[in-house]
C-alpha positions in Angstrom: -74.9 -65.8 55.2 -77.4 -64.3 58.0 -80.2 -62.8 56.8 -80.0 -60.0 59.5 -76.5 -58.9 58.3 -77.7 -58.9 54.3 -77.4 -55.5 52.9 -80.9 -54.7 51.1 -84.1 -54.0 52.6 -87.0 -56.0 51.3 -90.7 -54.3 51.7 -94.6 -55.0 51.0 -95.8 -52.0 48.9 -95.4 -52.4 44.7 -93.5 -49.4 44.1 -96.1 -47.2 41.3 -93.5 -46.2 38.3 -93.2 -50.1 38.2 -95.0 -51.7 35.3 -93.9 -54.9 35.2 -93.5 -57.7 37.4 -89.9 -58.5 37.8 -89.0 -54.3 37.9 -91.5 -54.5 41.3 -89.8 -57.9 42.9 -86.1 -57.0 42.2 -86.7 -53.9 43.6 -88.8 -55.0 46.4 -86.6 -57.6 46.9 -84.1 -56.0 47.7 -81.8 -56.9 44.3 -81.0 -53.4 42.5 -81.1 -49.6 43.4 -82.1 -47.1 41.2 -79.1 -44.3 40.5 -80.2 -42.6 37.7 -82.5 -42.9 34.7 -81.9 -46.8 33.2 -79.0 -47.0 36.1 -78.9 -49.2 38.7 -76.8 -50.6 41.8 -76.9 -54.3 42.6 -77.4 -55.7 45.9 -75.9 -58.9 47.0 -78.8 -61.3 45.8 -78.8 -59.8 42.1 -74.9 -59.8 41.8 -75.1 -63.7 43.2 -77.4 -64.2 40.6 -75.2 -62.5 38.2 -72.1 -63.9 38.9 -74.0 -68.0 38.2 -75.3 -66.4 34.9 -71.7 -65.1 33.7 -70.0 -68.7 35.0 -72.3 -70.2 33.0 -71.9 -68.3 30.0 -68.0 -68.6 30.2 -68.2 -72.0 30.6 -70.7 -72.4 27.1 -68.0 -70.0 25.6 -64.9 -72.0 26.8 -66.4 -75.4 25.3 -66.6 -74.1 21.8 -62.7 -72.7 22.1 -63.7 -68.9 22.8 -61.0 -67.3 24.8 -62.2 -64.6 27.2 -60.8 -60.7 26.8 -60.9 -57.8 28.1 -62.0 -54.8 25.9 -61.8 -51.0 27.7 -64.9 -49.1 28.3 -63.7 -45.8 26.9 -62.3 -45.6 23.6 -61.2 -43.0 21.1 -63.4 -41.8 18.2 -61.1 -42.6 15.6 -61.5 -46.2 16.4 -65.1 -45.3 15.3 -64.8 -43.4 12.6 -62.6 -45.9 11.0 -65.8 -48.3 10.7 -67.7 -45.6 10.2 -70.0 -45.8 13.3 -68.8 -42.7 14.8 -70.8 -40.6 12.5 -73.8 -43.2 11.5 -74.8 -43.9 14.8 -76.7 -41.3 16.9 -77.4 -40.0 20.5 -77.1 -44.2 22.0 -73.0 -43.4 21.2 -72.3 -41.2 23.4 -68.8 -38.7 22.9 -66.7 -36.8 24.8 -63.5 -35.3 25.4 -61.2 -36.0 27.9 -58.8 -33.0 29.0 -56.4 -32.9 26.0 -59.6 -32.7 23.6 -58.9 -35.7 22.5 -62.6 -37.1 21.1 -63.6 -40.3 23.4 -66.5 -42.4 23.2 -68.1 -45.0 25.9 -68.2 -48.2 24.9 -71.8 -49.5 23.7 -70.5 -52.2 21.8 -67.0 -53.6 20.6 -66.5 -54.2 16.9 -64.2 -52.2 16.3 -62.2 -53.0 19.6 -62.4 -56.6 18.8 -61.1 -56.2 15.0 -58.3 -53.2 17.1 -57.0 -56.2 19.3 -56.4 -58.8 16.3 -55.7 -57.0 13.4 -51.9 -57.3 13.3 -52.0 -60.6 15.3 -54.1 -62.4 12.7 -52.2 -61.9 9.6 -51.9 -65.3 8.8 -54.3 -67.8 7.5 -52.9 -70.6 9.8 -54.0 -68.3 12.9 -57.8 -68.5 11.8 -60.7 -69.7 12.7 -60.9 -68.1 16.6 -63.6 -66.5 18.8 -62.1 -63.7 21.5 -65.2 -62.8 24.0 -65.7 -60.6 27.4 -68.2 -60.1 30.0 -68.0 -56.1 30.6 -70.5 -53.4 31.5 -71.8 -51.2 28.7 -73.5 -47.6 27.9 -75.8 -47.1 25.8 -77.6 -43.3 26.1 -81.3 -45.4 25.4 -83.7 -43.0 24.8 -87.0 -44.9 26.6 -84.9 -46.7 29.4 -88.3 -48.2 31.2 -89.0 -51.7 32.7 -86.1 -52.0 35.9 -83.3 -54.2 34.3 -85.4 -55.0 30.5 -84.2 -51.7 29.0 -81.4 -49.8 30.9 -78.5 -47.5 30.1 -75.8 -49.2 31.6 -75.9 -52.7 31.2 -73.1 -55.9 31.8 -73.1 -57.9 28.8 -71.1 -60.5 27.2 -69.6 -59.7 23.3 -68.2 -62.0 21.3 -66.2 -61.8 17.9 -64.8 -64.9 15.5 -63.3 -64.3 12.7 -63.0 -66.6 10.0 -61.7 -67.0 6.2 -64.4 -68.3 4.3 -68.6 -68.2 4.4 -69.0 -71.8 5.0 -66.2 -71.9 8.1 -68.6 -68.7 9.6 -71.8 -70.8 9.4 -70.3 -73.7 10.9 -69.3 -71.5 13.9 -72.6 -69.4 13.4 -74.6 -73.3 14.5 -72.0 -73.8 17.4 -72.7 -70.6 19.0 -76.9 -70.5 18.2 -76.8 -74.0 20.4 -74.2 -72.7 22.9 -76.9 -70.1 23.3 -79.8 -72.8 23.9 -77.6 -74.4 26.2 -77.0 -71.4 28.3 -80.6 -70.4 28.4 -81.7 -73.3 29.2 -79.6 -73.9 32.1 -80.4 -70.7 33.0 -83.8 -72.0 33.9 -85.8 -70.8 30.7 -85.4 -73.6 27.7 -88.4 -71.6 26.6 -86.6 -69.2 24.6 -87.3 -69.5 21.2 -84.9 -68.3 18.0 -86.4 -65.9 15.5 -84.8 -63.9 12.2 -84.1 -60.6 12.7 -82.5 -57.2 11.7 -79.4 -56.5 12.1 -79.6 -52.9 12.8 -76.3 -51.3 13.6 -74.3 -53.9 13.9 -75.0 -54.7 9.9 -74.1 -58.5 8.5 -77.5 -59.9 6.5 -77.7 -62.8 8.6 -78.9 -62.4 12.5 -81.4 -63.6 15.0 -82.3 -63.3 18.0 -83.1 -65.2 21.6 -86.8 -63.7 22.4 -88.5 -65.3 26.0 -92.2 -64.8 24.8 -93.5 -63.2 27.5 -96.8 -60.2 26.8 -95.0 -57.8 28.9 -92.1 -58.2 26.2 -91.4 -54.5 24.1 -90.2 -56.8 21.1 -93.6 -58.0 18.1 -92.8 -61.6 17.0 -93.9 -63.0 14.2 -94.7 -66.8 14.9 -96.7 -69.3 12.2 -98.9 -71.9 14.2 -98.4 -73.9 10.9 -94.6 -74.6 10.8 -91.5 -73.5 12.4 -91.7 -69.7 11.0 -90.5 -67.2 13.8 -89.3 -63.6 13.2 -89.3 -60.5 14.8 -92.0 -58.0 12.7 -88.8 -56.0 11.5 -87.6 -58.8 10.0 -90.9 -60.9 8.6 -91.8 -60.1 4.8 -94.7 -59.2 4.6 -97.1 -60.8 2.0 -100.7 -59.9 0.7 -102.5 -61.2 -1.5 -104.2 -58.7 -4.7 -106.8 -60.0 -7.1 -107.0 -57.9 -10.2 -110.5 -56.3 -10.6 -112.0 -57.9 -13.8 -113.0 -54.2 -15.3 -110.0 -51.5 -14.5 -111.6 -48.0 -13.7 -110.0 -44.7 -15.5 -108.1 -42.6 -12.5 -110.7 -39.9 -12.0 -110.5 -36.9 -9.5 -113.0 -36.9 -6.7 -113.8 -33.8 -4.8 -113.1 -34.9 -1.1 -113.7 -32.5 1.4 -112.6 -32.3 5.1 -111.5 -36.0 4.2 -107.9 -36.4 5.7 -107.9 -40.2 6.9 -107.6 -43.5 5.4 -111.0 -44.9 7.1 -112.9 -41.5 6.5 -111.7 -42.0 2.5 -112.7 -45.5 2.4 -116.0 -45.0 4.4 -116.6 -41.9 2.0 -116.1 -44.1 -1.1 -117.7 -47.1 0.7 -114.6 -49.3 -0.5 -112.7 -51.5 1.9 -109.1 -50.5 3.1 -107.6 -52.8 0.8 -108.8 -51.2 -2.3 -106.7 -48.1 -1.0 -103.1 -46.5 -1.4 -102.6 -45.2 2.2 -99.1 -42.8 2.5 -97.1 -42.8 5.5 -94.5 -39.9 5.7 -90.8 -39.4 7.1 -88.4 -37.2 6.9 -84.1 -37.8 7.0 -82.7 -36.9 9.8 -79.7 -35.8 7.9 -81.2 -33.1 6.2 -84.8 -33.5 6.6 -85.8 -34.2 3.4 -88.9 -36.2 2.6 -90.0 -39.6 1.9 -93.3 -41.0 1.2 -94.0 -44.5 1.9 -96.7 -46.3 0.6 -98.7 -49.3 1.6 -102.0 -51.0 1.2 -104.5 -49.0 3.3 -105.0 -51.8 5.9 -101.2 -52.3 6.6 -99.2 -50.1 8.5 -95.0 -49.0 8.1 -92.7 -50.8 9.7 -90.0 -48.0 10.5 -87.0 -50.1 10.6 -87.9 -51.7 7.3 -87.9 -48.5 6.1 -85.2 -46.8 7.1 -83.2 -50.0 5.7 -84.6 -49.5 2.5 -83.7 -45.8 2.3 -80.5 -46.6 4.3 -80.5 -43.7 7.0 -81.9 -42.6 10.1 -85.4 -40.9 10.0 -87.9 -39.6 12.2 -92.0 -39.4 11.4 -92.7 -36.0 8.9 -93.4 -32.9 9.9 -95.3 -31.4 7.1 -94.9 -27.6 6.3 -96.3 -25.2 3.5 -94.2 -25.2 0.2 -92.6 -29.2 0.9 -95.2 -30.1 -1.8 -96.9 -32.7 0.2 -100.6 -32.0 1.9 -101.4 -34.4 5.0 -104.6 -36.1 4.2 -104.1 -36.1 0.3 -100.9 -37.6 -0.1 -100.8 -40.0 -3.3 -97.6 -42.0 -6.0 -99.4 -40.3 -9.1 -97.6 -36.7 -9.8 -95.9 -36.6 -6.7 -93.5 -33.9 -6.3 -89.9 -34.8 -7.9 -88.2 -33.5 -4.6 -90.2 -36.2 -2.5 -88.6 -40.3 -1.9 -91.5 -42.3 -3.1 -91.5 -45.5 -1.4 -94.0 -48.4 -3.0 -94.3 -51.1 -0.7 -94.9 -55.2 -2.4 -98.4 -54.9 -0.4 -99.7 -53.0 -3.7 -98.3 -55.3 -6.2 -100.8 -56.3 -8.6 -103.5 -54.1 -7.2 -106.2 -52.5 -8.9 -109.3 -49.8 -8.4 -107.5 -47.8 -5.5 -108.3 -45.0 -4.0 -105.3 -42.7 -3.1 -104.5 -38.9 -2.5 -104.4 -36.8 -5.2 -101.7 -34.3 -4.2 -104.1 -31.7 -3.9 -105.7 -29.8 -1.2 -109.6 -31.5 -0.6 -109.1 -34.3 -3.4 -108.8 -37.7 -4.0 -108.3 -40.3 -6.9 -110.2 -43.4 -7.9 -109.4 -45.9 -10.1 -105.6 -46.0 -9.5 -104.2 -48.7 -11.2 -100.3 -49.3 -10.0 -98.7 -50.6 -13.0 -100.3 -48.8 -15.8 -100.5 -45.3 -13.8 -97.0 -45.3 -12.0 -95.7 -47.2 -15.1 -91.9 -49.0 -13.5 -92.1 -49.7 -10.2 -89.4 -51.4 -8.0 -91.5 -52.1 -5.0 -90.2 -52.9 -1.6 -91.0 -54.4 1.6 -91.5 -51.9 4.3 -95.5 -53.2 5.6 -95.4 -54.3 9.0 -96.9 -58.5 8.7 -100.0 -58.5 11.0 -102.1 -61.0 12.8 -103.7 -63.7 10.3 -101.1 -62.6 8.0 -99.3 -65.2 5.3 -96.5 -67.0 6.7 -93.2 -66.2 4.6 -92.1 -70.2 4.9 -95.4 -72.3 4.3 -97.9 -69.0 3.0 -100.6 -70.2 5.1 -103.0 -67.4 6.9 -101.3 -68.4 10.0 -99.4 -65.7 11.4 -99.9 -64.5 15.1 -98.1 -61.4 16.6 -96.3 -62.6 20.0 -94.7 -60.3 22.5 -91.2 -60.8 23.4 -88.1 -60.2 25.5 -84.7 -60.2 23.6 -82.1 -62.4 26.0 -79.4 -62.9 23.3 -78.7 -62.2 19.9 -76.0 -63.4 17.4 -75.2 -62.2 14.1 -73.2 -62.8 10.9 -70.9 -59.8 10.3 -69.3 -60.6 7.3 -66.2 -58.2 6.5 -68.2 -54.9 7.2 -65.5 -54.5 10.0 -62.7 -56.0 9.1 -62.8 -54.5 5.2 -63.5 -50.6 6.9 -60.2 -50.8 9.9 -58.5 -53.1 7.3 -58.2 -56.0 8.6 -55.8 -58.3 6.3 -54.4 -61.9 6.1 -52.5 -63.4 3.5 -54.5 -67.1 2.3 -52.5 -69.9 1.1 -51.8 -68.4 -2.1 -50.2 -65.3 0.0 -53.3 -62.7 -1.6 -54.0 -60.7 0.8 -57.9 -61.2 2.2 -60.2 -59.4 4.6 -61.3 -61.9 7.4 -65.4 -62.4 7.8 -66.9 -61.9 11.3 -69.5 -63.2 13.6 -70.9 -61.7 16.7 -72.6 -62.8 19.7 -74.6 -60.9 22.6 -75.9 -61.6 25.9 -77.4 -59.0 28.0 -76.9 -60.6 31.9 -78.7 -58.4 33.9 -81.6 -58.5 31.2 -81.6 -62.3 31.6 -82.0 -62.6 34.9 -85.1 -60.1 35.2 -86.3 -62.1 32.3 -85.7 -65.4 34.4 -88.1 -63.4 36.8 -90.6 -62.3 34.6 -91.0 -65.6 33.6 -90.8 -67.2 36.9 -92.4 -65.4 39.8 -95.9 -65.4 41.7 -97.3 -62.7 43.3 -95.4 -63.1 46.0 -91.3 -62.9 44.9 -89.1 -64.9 42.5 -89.1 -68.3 41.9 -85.4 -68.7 40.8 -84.0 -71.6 39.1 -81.8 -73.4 41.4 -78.7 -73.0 38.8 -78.7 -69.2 39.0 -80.6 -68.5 42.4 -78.6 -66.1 44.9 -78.5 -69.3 47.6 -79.6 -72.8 47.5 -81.2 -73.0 50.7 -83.2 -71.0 53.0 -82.9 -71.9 56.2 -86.0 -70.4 58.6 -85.6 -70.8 62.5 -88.8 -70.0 63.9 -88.4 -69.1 67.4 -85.4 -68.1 67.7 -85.7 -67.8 71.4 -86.4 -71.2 71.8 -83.4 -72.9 72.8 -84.1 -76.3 71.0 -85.1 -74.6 67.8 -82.1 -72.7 67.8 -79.6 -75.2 68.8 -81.4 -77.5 65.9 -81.3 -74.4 63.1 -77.8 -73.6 63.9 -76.2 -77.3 63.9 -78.1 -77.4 60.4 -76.5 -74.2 59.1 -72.9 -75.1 60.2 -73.0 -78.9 58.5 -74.7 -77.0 55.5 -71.7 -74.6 55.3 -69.2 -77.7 55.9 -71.1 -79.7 53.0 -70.3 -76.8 50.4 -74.4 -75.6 50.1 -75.0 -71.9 49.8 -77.4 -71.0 52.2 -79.0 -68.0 53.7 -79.9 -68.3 57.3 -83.3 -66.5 59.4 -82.5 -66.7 63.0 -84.2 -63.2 63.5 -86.7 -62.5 66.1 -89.8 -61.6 63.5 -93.3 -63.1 62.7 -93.6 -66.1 60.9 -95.2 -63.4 58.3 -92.9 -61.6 58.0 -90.1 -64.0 57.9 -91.9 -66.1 55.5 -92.4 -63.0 53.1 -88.6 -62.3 52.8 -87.8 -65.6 52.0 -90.7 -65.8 49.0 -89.2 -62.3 47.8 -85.7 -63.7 47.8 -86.9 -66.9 46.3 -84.5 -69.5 46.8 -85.8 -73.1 45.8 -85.4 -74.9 48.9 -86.6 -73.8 52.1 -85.8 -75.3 55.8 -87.9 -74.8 58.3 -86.8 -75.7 62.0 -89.9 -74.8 64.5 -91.0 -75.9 68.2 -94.0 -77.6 67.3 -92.1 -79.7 64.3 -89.0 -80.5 66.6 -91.5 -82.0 69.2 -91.9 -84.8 66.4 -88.1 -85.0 65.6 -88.3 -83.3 62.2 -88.1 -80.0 60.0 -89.9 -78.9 57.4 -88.5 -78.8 53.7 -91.0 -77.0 51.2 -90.0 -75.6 47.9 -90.2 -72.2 46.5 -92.4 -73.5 43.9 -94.7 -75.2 46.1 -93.7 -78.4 44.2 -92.3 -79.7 47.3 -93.7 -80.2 50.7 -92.3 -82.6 53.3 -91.5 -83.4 56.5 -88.2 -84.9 57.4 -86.4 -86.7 60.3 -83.9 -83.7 61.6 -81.1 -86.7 60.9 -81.6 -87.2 57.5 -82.0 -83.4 56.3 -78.7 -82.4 55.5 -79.1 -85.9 53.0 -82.3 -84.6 51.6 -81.2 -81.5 50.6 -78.3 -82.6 48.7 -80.1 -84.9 47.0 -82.7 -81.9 46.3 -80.6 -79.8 45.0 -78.8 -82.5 42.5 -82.3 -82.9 40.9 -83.2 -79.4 41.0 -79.9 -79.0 39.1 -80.5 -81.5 36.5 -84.7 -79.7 35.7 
């Protein structure tokens, strides 16, 4: 390829509504386009990139017997409401019509296509275990679409789905894909990526994680223990305090609070830490908009999607209104209105002496005691864990709170699918059985600007050599020097004959300027034929990385590079 005839313009200025690092150098790179909010076009480089990412992913897929399919983008509702998604799932999905009103929806994920394809193949025990997967683009209508290709709309990802007849066979397959998946992401130039529980959302199953690149500019909160080998996403990690029981138990008494709405104004009013209080937190259903009241220990906060799967819908923060019997600032568990969800997080088990509101305008309580003033209480897990928090695996005060990108995630389905769009075999015995499901995700353009957030300088990409666009750069300075030329071009010919992908800069430009498009393209290697290093019989070879700087008889280049590139494989 000549660099003069690659579509894409590459340019100097950080584009302002770009945040983060890789969003600026893929789009100053010349690698995507913007279309539309979270849409984007890809430019050669990007969809070179993309094309080594999904090879690589087929061939992890092919070695533990996944066979690839092909699933279509638009399907019809009732495949949706048979799993029940249709309904549960709301403005990501998005519906239409097409023009014999027959209800549609695009394709944001493919459960229920993947249990559609098998379910009258695989009616037989003897057909199980097996793994069907595809590499497809994807809509999702994401509400906060931000960060180029991080969080997008439209999105190419690979899906898979095994299906299996017992537990123990789905857990065996469960490890085979988790170190498929370090396999890929390691060859995809970041071994990095770490594995941490998570929440299955959506998709359901109750056994999941996901593939986070640890990264600050990441939108994902990680819980990681510096003690042991603890790693969860916050939606995931239980969080655990730790209450010691006052030695003398107050009465609950009334206290005349005015103009006192928050937590710290309570607490500095009282002149009690946070701990000693019952702070509320309230939501509403977005069904029907009715209330729920979650409460924590005052110096934690609610972790959303905790809650809403603990109450097991969708909800959206409160707005509170005259006559919902709940008044913002005085919230509290004791006489709460019997029309209100009251939530009691495990952060308050075994607390004593709290303050709390009273559920009256301009008062407060003292002295609340949780088990003797609530009397039962089934207490749940809804806190968000925070920094210096206790590790749910050794309980050491170890916790920190990482940032992270999810590359990957892979969950354990069980029959949530295959029991709703019944899905049936007949075991050994001939009873008929629903099949247990696992499922797999890679996001591939979100991998390879993660590849570049975590591997870039100020200048451009640093791309692995396993998934960069080309392997070589090949810079003729001088391009109107007759030796130079003659050299650079011999080299790009035997380069092309000896199978290595390069890109070749025979332009008349700068040696700024043609040394700036090569650091935003970021290949690994770089040859540089000049005047000045010809008089001495030799080119240039430099990395992208700046690991490698050398200077090498013109005769024995086209050797050097090979043997470059075989280690640069291997790293």
């Amino acid at each position: 390829m000549k660099l003069d005839k690659l579509v894409g313009e590459r340019f100097k200025e950080r584009p302002s509504d770009c945040v983060i690092d890789s969003h600026a150098l893929t789009v100053r790179g010349g690698y995507i386009k913007n279309v539309a909010n979270g849409i984007y076009s890809s430019f050669p480089p990007l969809r070179r990139i993309t094309k080594k990412i999904e090879q690589i992913i087929r061939e992890e897929m092919d070695a533990i017997d996944g066979q690839e399919v092909q699933f279509p983008v638009v399907m019809p509702a009732s495949l949706w409401e048979e799993s029940g998604r249709y309904s549960s799932i709301g403005s990501e999905l998005v519906r239409f019509t097409d023009r014999n009103k027959a209800p549609l929806v695009l394709g944001m994920t493919h459960e229920e296509a993947a249990v559609q394809l098998v379910r009258e193949y695989a009616n037989s025990y003897q057909k199980y275990p097996f793994m069907i997967y595809q590499i497809q683009t994807k809509f999702r209508d994401e509400g906060r679409p931000r960060a180029g290709l991080i969080r997008v709309r439209e999105f190419t990802m690979k899906d898979a789905y095994s299906f299996h007849t017992s537990q123990e066979d789905l857990e065996e397959y469960y490890q085979k894909c988790y170190d498929a998946y370090n396999r890929i992401f390691a060859r995809c130039g970041i071994p990095e990526v770490v594995t941490v529980k998570s929440d299955s959302g959506m998709m359901g199953g109750s056994v999941s994680h996901e593939y986070m690149l640890l990264t600050p500019v990441g939108e994902d909160s990680i819980a990681v223990c510096s003690e042991c080998d603890f790693r969860a996403n916050i939606e995931a990690a239980t969080c655990i305090v730790e209450n010691e029981a006052d030695a003398v138990l107050e009465e609950l008494t009334k206290v005349h609070t005015p103009d006192i709405h928050t937590i710290e104004d309570i607490c500095n009013f009282l002149n009690s830490p946070l701990e000693k209080s019952c702070k509320a937190v309230v939501y509403q259903r977005n069904a029907d908009d009715t209330y729920i009241v979650a409460f924590v220990r005052g110096d934690l906060e609610v972790n959303e999607t905790k809650l809403r799967n603990t109450v097991g819908c969708d909800i959206h923060p409160a707005e509170i209104v005259d006559g919902c019997g709940l008044f913002a600032g005085f919230i509290g568990p004791y006489n709460m209105d019997e029309r209100i969800t009251v939530i009691i997080d495990g952060s308050l088990k075994g607390a004593t002496n709290l303050s709390c509101g009273a559920n009256e305008i301009d008062y407060h309580y003292t002295g609340l005691n949780i088990e003797r003033d609530l009397g039962e209480v089934t207490y749940c897990d809804v806190a968000a864990i925070k920094n210096g928090g206790i590790c749910p695996q050794c309980g050491k005060h170890s916790v920190n709170i990482s940032r992270g990108i999810e590359v990957g995630n892979i969950f354990q389905l069980g029959t949530k699918y295959t029991k709703a769009m019944d899905m049936q075999y007949l075991d050994s015995n001939g009873k008929a059985q629903y099949p247990i499901m696992g499922c797999y995700g890679i996001g591939v353009g979100r991998l390879a600007a993660s590849v570049c957030e975590a591997y870039h300088d100020e200048y451009g990409p640093i791309w692995p050599m396993a998934i960069a666009p080309w392997q070589v750069h090949l810079c003729c300075m001088r391009a109107d020097n007759a030796e130079a030329k003659a050299c650079a071009d011999k080299l790009y010919n035997e380069m092309q004959a000896n199978g290595i992908e390069v890109i070749y800069d025979d332009r008349s430009v700068s040696a700024g300027v043609m040394f700036s498009d090569a650091d935003l393209i970021g290949v690994p290697l770089r040859v540089i034929a000049s005047p000045r290093n010809l008089k001495d019989g030799v080119c240039e070879i430099v990395s992208r990385d700046k690991s490698i700087s050398m200077k090498t008889p013109i005769e024995d280049v086209l050797s050097t590079v090979k043997e470059l590139i075989a280690k640069m494989m291997k790293n």
